[in-house]
VOMI-393727 format. One record per residue (C-alpha): residue number from 1; residue in three letters; x, y, z. Coordinates in nm, 2 decimals. Example, Ala and Ser with C-alpha at 12.3 -4.5 7.8 and 13.67 -1.06 7.14 Angstrom:
residues 2
> 1, ALA, 1.23, -0.45, 0.78
> 2, SER, 1.37, -0.11, 0.71
***
This chain:
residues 376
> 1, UNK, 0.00, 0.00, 0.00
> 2, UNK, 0.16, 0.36, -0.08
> 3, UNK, 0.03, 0.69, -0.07
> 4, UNK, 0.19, 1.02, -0.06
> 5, UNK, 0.21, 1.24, 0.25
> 6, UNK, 0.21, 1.62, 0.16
> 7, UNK, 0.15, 1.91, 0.40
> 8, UNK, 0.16, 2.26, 0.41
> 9, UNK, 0.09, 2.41, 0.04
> 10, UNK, -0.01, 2.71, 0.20
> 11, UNK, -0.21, 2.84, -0.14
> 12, UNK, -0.27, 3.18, -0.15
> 13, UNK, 0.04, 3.33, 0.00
> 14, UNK, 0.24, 3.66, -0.02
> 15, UNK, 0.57, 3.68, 0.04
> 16, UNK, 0.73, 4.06, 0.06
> 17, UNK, 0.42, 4.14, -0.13
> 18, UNK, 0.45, 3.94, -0.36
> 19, UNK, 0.17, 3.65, -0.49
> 20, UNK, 0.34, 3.31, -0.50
> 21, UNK, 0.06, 3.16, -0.69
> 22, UNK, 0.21, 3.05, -0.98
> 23, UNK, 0.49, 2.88, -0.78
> 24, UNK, 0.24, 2.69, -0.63
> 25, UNK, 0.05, 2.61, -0.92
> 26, UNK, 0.35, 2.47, -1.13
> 27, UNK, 0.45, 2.22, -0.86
> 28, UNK, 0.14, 2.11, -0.78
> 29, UNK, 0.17, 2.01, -1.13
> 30, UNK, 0.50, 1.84, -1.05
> 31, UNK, 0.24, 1.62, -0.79
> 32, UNK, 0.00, 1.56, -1.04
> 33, UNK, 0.28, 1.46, -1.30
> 34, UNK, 0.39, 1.18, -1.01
> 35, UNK, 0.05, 1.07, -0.96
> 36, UNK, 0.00, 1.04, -1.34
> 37, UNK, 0.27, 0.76, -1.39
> 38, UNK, 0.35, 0.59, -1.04
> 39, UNK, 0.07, 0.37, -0.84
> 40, UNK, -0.07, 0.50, -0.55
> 41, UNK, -0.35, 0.40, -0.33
> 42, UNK, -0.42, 0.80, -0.17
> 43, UNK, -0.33, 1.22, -0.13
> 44, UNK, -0.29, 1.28, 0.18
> 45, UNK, -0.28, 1.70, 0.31
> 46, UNK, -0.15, 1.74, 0.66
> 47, UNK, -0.33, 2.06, 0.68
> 48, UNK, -0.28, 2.46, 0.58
> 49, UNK, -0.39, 2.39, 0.27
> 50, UNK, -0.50, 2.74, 0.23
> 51, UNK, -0.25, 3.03, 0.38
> 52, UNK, -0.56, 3.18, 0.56
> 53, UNK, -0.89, 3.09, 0.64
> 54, UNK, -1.07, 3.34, 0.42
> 55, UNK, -0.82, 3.23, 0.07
> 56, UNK, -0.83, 3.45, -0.21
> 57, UNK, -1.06, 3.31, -0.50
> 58, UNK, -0.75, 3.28, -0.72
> 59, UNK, -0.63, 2.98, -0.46
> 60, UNK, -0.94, 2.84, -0.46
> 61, UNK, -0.93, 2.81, -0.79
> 62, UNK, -0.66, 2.62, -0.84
> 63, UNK, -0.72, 2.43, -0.57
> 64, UNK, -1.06, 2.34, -0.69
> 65, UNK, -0.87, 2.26, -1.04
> 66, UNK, -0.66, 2.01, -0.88
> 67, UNK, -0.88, 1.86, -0.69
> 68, UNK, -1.13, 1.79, -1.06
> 69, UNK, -0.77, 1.65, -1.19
> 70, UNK, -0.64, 1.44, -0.90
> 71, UNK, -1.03, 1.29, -0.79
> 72, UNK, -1.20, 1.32, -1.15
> 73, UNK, -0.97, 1.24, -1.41
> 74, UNK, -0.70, 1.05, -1.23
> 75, UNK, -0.95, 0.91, -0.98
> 76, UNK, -0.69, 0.87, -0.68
> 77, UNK, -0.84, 0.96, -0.33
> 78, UNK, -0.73, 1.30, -0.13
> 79, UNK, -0.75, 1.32, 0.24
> 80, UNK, -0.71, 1.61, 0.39
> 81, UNK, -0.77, 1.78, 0.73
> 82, UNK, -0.75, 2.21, 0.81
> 83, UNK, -0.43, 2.35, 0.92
> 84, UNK, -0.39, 2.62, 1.21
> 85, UNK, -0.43, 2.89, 0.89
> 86, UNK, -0.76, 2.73, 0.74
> 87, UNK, -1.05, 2.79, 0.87
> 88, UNK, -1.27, 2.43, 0.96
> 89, UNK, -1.57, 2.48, 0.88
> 90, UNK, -1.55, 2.68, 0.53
> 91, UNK, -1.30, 2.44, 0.43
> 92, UNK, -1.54, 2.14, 0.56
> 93, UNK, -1.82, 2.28, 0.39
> 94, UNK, -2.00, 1.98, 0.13
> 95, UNK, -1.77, 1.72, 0.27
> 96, UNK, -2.05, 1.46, 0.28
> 97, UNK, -2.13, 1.49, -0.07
> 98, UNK, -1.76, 1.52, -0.17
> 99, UNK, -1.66, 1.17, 0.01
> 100, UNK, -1.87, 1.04, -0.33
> 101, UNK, -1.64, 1.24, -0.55
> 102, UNK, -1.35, 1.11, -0.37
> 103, UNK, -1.25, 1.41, -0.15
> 104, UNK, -1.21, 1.32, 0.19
> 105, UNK, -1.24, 1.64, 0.44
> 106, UNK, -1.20, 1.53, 0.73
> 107, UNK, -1.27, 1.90, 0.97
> 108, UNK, -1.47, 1.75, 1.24
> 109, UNK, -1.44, 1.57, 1.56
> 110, UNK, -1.69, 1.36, 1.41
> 111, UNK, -1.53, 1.32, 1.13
> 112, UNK, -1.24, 1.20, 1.35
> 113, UNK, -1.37, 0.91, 1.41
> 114, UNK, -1.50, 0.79, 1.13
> 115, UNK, -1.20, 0.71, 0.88
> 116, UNK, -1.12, 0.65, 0.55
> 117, UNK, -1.12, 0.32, 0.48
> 118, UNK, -0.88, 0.24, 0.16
> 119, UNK, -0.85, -0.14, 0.04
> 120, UNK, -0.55, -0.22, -0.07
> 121, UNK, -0.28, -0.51, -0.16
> 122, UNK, -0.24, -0.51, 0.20
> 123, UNK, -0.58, -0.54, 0.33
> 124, UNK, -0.81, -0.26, 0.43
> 125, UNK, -0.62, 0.10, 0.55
> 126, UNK, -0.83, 0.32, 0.78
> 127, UNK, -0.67, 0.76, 0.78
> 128, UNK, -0.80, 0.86, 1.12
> 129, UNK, -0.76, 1.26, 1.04
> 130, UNK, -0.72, 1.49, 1.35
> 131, UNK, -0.80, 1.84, 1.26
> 132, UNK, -0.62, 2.13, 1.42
> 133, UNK, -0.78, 2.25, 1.70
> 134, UNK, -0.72, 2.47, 2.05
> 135, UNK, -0.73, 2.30, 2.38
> 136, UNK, -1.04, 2.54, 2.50
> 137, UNK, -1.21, 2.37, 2.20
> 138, UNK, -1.08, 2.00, 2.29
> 139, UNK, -1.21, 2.10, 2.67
> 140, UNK, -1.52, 2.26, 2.58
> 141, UNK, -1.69, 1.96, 2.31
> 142, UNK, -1.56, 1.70, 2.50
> 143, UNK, -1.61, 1.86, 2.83
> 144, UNK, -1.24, 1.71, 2.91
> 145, UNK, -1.00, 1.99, 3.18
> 146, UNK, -0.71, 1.95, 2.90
> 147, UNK, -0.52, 2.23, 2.98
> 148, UNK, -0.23, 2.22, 2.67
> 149, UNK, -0.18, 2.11, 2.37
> 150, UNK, 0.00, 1.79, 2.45
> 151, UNK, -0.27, 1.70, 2.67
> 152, UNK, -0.55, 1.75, 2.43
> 153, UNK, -0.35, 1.58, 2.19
> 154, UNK, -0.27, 1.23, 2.42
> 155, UNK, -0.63, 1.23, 2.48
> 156, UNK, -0.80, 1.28, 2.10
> 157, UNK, -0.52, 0.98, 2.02
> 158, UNK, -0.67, 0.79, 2.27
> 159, UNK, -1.01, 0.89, 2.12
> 160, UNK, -0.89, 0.73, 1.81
> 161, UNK, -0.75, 0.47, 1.92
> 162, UNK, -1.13, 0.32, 2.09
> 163, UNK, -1.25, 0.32, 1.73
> 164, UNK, -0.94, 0.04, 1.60
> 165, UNK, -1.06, -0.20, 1.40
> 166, UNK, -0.87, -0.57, 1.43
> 167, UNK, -0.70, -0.62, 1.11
> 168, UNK, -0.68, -0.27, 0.97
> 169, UNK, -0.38, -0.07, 0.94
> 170, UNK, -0.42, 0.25, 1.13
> 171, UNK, -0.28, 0.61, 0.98
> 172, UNK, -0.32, 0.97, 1.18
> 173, UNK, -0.29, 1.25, 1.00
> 174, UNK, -0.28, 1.56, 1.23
> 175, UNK, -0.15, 1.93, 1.26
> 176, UNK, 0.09, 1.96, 1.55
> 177, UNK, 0.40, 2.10, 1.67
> 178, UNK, 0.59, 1.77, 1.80
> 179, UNK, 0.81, 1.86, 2.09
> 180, UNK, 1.18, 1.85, 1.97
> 181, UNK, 1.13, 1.90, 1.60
> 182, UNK, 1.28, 2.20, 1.39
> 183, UNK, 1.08, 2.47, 1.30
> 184, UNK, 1.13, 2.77, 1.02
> 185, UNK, 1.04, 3.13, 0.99
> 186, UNK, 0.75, 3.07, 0.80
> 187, UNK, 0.54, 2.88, 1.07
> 188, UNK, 0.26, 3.08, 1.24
> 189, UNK, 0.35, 3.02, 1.60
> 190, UNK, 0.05, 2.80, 1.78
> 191, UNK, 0.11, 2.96, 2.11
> 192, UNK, 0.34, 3.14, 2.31
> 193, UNK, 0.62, 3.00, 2.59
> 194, UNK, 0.64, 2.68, 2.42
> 195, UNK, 0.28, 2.51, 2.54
> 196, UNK, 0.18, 2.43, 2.22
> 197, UNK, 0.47, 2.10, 2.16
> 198, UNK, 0.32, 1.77, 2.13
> 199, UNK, 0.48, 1.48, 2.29
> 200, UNK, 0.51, 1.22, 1.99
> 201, UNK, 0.46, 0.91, 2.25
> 202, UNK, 0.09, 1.00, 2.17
> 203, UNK, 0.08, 0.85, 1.83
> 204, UNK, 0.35, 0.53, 1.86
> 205, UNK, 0.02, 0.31, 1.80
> 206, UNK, -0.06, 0.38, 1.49
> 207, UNK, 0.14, 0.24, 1.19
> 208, UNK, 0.20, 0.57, 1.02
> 209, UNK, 0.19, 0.94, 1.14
> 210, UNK, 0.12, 1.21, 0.89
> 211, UNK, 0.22, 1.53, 1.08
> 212, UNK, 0.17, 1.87, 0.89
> 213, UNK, 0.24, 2.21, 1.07
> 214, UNK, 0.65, 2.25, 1.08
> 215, UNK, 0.80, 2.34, 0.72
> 216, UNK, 1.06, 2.15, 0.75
> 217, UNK, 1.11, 1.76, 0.62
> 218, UNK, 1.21, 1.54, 0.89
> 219, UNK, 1.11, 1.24, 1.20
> 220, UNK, 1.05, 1.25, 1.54
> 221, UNK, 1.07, 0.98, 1.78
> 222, UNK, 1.04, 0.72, 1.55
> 223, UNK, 1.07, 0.64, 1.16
> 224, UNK, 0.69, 0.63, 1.09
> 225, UNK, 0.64, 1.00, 1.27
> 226, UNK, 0.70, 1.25, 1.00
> 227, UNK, 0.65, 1.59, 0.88
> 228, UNK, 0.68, 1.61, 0.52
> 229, UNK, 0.73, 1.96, 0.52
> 230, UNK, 0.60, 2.25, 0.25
> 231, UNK, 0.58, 2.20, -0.09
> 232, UNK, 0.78, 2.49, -0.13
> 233, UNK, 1.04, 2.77, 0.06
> 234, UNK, 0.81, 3.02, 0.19
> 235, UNK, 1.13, 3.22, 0.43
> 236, UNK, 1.44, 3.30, 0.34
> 237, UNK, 1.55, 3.07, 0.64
> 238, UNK, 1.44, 2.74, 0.49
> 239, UNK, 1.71, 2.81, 0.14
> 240, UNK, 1.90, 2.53, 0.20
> 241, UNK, 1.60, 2.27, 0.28
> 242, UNK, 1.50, 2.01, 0.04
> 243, UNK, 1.13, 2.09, -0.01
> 244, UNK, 0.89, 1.81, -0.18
> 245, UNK, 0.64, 1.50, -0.06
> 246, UNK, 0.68, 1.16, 0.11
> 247, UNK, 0.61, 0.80, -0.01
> 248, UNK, 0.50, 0.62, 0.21
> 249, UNK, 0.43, 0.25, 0.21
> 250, UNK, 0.30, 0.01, 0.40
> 251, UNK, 0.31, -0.37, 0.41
> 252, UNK, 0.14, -0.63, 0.62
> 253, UNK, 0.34, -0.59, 0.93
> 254, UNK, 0.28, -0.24, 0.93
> 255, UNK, 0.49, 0.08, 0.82
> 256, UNK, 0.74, 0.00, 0.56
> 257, UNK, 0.93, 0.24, 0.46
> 258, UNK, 0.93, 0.67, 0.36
> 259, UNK, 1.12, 0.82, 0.08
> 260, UNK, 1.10, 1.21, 0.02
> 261, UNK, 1.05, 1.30, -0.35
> 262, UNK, 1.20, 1.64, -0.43
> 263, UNK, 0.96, 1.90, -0.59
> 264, UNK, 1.12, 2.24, -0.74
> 265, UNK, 0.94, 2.62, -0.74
> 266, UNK, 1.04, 2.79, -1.09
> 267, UNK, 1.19, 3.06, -0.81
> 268, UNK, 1.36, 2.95, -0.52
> 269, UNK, 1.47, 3.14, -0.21
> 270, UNK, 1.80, 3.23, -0.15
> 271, UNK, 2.08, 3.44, 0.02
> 272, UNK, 2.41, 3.62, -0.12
> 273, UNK, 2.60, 3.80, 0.07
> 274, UNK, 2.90, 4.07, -0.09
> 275, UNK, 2.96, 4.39, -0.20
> 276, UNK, 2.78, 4.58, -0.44
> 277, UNK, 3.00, 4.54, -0.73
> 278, UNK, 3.13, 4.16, -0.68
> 279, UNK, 2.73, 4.10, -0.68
> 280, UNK, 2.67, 4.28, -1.03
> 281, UNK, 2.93, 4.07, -1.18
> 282, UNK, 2.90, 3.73, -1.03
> 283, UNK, 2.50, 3.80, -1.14
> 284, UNK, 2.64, 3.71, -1.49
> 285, UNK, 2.74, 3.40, -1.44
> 286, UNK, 2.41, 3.31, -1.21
> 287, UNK, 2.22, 3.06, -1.40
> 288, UNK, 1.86, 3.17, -1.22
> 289, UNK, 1.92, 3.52, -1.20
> 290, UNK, 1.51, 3.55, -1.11
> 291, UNK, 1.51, 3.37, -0.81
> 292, UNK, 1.36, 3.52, -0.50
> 293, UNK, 1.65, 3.69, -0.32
> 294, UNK, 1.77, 3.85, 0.04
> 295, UNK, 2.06, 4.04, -0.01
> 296, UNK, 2.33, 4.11, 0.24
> 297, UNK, 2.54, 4.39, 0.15
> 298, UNK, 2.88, 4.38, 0.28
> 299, UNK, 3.02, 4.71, 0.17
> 300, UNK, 3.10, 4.99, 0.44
> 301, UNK, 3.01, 5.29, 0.24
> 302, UNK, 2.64, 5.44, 0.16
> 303, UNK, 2.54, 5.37, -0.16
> 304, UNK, 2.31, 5.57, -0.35
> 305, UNK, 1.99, 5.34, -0.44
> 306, UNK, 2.10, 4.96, -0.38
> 307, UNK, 1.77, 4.81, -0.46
> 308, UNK, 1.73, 4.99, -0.81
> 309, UNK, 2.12, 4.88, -0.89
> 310, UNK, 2.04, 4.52, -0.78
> 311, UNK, 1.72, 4.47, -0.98
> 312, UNK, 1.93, 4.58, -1.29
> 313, UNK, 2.03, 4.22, -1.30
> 314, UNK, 1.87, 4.04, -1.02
> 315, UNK, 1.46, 4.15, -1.07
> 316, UNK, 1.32, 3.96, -0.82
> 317, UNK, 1.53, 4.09, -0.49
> 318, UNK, 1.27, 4.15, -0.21
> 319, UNK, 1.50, 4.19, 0.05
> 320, UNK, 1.81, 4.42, 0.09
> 321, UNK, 1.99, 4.39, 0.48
> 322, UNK, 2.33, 4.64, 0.50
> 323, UNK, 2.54, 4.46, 0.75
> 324, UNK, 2.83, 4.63, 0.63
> 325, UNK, 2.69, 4.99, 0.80
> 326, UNK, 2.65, 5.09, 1.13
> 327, UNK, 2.31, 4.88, 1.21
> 328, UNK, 2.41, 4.57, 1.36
> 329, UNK, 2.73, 4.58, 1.32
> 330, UNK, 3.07, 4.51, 1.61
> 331, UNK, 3.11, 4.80, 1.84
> 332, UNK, 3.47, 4.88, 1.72
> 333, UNK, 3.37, 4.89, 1.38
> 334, UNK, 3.10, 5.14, 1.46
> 335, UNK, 3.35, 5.31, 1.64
> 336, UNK, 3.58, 5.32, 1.36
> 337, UNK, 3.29, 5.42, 1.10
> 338, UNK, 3.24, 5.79, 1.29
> 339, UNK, 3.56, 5.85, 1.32
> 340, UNK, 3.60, 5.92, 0.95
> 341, UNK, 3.59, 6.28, 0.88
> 342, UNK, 3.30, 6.44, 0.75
> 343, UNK, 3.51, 6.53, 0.39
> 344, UNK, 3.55, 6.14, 0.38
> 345, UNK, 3.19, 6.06, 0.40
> 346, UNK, 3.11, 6.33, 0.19
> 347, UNK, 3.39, 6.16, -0.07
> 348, UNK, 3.17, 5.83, -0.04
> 349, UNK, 2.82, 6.00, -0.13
> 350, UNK, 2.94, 6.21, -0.43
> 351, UNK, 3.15, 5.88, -0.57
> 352, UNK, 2.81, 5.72, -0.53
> 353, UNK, 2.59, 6.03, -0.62
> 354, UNK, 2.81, 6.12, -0.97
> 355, UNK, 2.99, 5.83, -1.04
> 356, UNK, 3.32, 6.00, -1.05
> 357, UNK, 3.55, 6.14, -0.73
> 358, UNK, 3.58, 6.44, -0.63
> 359, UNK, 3.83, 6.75, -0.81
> 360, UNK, 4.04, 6.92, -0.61
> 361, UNK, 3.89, 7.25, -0.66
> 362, UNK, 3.56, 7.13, -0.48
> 363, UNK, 3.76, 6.91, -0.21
> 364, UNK, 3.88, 7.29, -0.13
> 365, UNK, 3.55, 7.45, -0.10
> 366, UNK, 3.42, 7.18, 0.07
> 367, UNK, 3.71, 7.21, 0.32
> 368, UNK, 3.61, 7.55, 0.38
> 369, UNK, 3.22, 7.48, 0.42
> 370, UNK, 3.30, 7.22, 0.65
> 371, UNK, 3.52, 7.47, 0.81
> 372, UNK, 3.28, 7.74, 0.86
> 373, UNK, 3.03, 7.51, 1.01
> 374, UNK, 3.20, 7.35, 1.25
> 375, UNK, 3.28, 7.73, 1.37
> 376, UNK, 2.94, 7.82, 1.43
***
């Protein structure tokens, strides 16, 4: 039995103001390009499907065309359940009559308890989905005194976990924050002061754990507890993580095994760091020049409009930090920044301003302006 875990697409999303849409469109397209040539019994959606929980009718358009692909045409399964950023019961909305299509939203604490059953080569499969949801929601439908989120996690597990059937395999897909993992940038915090981890020893019954939430591919606690992470970079902090899907199958004894599959954004995220100039030029030999950048400017003089000079060749900086000035920067080399003379400062900006230094003549008169004013 194999289906692929996915989490986190996040459709709808700005970043710096601008609409990563088509990003997200072109590799969902990349998913639907797997689906079209590899067997798999289900799609699973770990949550956050949509960035917020009243989406933009452009991502619910393209999520509505993917779902027509993926359920009509291809006729594969999706399971899904609502992220911290979607909102339940829009997104829930015609579930009942979607189960028939083959959409599976799964937004309910009733719906928690009733699976989706999937026969396979391995027998039947039951996806137990546990949508995201407060502890004062938790205490107040189940009239439980859970206090945190671990504790209203251990007991909806345990919730679960009355409604096993002998003979099925068991998966749980929820949207959590399990204690110990990494997080990114890009994660809307759950709470504050740390109450919102998850102890993973909640979930070592079932035979798979599809975690959505944390950005971020990885395990926790054991092999068959996973995060998939985004289907893309959505921070510049998560540049150098592989962003994609997992395969995971199952066998008779249980889980079997869980390979990521790497899926690529026409613009990635990145970080250079440099001076002006060794930028410009090294931006000839960059071989995606429109990528989604943060620059770090390492130069120690002003320059005279960075972002228009940077866009000459890279279009798509959103960014621009100046580590190189006097924000942020060690004490001593502050110290030693305003100690340069005002006629050297004044050197940098009309190098910058003119492209050209300064004559002699007006180094003279400036000498005597600077002169005069320091005298008043």
């Amino acid at each position: 039995m194999k289906f692929l875990h996915t989490s986190d697409w996040h459709l709808g999303r700005q970043f710096h103001n601008v609409s990563l849409l088509d990003d997200q469109k072109a590799v969902l397209e990349q998913i639907i390009s797997y689906i079209e040539v590899n067997p798999i019994d289900a799609l699973v959606i770990a949550g956050d499907v949509y960035d917020r929980s009243v989406p933009p009718t452009a991502a619910i358009e393209v999520m509505n065309a993917f779902v027509n692909q993926v359920c009509g045409e291809l006729k594969l399964p999706i399971i899904l359940i609502p992220g911290n950023h979607d909102g339940a019961q829009r997104l829930g909305f015609g579930s009942g009559r979607m189960r028939e299509s083959g959409l599976h939203i799964l937004s309910s604490f009733e719906d928690m308890i009733n699976p989706v059953v999937i026969d396979s080569d391995i027998g039947p499969v039951a996806f137990y989905g546990m949508p995201y949801n407060d502890p004062e929601v938790v205490r107040h439908h189940f009239k439980q005194s859970v206090i945190s989120h671990d504790e209203a996690h251990e007991f909806l597990a345990q919730k679960i976990g009355e409604h096993f059937v002998d003979g099925q395999k068991n998966v749980l897909v929820s949207h959590c924050f399990v204690d110990g993992a990494i997080e990114s940038d890009s994660e809307r915090p759950l709470s504050i002061g740390g109450s919102d981890r998850v102890s993973h020893e909640h979930f070592t019954e079932f035979d798979y754990v599809a975690l959505g939430h944390l950005h971020q591919p990885q395990k926790k606690g054991e092999e068959y507890i996973r995060y998939s992470g985004s289907l893309m970079k959505y921070s510049f902090s998560e540049q150098h993580q592989r962003k994609g899907m997992t395969l995971v199958e199952l066998d008779e004894s249980g889980f079997k095994s869980a390979t990521h599959i790497d899926l690529s954004a026409p613009h990635e995220m990145r970080i250079i760091e440099g001076e002006m100039q060794s930028i410009i030029e090294n931006a000839q030999r960059d071989p995606k020049p429109d990528d989604y950048l943060l620059v770090r400017l390492q130069d120690k003089h002003a320059i005279l409009n960075p972002m228009e000079k940077l866009r000459t060749v890279y279009p798509n900086v959103l960014h621009l930090e100046k580590p190189g000035m006097l924000v942020g920067v060690e004490q001593e080399m502050a110290q030693a920044k305003l100690a340069r003379s005002e006629m050297d400062m004044f050197k940098d900006f009309f190098a910058e301003a003119q492209n050209d230094e300064i004559s002699s003549e007006q180094e003279q008169a400036l000498s005597q302006i600077i002169k005069q004013l320091s005298q008043q």
